[in-house]
C-alpha positions in Angstrom: 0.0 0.0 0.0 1.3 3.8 -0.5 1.3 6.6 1.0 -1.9 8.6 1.3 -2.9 10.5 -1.7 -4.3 13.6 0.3 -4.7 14.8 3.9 -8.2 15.5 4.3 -10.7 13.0 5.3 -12.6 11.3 2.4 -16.2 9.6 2.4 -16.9 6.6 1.1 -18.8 8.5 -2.3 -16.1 11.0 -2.7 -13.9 8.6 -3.1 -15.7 6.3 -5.5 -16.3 9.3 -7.4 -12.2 10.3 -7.5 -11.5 6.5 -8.3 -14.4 5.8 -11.0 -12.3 9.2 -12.6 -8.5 8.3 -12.0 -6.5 6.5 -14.1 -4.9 4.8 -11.2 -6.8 2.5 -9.2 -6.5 3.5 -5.3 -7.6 1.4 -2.4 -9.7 3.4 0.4 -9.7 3.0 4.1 -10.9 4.9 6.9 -11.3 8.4 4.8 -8.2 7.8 3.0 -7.2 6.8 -0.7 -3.9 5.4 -1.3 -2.3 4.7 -4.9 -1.9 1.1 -5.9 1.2 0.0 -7.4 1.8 -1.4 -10.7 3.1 -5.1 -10.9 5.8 -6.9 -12.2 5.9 -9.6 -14.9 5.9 -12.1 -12.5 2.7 -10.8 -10.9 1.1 -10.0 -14.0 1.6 -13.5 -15.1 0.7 -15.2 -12.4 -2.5 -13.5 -11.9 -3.6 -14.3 -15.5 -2.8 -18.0 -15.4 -5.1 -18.1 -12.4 -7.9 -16.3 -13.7 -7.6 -18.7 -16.8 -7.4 -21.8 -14.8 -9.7 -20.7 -12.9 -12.5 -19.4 -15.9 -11.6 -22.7 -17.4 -12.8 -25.0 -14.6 -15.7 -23.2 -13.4 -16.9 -23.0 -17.0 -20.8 -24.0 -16.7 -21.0 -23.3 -12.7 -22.5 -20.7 -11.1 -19.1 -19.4 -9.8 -17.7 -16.1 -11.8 -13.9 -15.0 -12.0 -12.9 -11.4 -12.1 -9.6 -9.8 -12.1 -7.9 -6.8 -10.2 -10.5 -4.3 -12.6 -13.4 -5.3 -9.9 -13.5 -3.3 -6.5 -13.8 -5.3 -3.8 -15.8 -3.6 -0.3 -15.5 -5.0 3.3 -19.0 -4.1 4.8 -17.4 -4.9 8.0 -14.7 -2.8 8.3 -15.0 -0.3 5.5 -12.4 -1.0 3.3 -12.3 -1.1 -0.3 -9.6 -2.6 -2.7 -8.8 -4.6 -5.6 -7.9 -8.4 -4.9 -5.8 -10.1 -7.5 -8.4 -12.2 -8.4 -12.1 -12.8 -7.0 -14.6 -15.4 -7.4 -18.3 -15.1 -6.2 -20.5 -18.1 -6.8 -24.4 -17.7 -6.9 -26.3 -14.2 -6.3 -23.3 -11.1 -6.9 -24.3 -8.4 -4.6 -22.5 -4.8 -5.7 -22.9 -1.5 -4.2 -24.8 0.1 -6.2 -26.2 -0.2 -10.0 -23.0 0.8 -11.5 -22.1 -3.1 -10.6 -17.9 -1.9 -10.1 -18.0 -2.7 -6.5 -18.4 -6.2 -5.4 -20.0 -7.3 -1.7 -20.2 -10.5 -1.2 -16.9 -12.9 -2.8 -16.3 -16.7 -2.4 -12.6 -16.6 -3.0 -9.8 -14.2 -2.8 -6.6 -14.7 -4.1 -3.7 -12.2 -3.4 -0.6 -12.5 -5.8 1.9 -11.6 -3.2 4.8 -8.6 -3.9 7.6 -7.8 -2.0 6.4 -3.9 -1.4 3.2 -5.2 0.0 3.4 -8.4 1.6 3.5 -7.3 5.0 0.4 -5.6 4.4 -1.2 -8.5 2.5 -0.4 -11.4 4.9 -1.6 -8.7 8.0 -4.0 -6.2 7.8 -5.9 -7.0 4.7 -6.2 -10.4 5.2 -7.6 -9.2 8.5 -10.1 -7.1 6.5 -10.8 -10.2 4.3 -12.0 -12.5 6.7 -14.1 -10.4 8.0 -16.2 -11.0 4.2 -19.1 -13.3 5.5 -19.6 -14.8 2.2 -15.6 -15.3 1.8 -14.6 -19.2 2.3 -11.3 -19.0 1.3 -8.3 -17.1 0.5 -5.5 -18.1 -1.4 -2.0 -16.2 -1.3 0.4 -16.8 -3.9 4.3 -16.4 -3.7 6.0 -14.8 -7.0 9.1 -16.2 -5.9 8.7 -19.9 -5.6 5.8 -22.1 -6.7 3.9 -21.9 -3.6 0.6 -20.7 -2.7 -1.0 -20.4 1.4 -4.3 -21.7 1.4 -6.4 -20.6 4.5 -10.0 -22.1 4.4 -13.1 -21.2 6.6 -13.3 -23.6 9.5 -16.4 -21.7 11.2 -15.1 -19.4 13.1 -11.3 -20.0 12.1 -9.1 -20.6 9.4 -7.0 -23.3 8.6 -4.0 -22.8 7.0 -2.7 -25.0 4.1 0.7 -24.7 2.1 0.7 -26.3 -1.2 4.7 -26.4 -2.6 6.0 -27.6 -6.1 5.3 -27.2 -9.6 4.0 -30.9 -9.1 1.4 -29.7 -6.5 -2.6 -29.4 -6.6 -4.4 -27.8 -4.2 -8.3 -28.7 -3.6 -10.5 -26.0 -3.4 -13.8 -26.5 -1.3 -14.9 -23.2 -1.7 -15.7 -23.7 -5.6 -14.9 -27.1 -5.8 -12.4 -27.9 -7.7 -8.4 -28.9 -8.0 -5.6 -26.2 -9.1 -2.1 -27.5 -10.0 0.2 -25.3 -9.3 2.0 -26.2 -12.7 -0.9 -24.1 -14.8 -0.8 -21.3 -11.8 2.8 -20.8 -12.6 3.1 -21.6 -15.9 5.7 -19.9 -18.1 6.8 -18.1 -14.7 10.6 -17.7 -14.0 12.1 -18.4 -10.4 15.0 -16.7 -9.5 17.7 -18.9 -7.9 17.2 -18.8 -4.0 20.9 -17.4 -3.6 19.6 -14.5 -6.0 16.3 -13.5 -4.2 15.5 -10.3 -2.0 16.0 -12.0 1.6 12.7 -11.7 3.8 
């Protein structure tokens, strides 16, 4: 997340009105918008072999994927962002008619960047589960193949790690399997020696 684009207090419209106009998408939180970073090819990549795994094999369900375009709102706790990815299955409840700002996701799947994954393993995944309808969150490392499952257990959530290009992870939320060889497909690692350490 960035720094915050202006001092004074927002509300919830003004904002939707600034961001529906902007050119760059900015999350909002607590009367404040803050810029959203680009991504890197890695990230890009990633996110789009999910989205077309994904579309693929909930072709004919009643589960929809969107990407990072689709505004995500936490009744809860006010915020509202951009996930990766989203999935809602059944009724899609927005915020109002222009339909840009979902309510109610399945799944949310972070692709996860070195700038923001403090942010993305803490606070918003704090804001996340707080999504009644959400059953499952997926986040996704760009430097390994390895995604952290956490699934709804009532009123916790279990964690799962799913390692490997040889890997599938089950997902009860929409039913079906991911292997991690189509979410990282065409994806290049850099040796561990190489990489930014933690």
């Amino acid at each position: 997340m960035a720094v915050a684009q202006n001092a004074a207090r927002l509300t919830e419209a003004e904002y939707l009105q600034l961001d529906r106009e902007a050119e760059v998408k900015s999350e909002f939180f607590d009367g404040e918008m803050f810029a959203m970073a680009g991504g890197t090819r890695a990230h890009s990549l990633i996110a789009t072999n999910l989205i077309r795994e994904l579309g693929t094999r909930l072709k004919g369900t009643n589960c929809v994927v969107y990407n990072a375009d689709l505004r995500v709102k936490v009744e809860a706790t006010g915020l509202l962002t951009y996930p990766d990815v989203s999935v809602v299955c059944g009724t899609q409840r927005f915020l109002d008619e222009k339909e840009d700002t979902l309510l109610n996701p399945t799944l949310l799947i972070e692709v996860i960047s070195d700038s923001t994954e403090a942010y993305d393993r803490g606070k918003k995944f704090e804001h996340f589960r707080q999504i009644a309808s959400c059953r499952e969150i997926l986040l996704v490392s760009q430097r390994e193949p390895r995604i952290d499952q956490y699934v709804r257990q009532q009123a916790d959530w279990r964690l799962k790690e799913a390692v490997g290009m040889q890997a599938e992870l089950e997902l009860p939320s929409v039913g079906i399997v991911l292997p991690l060889a189509e979410a990282f497909a065409n994806v290049e690692f850099l040796p561990s020696s190489l990489r930014t350490k933690r």
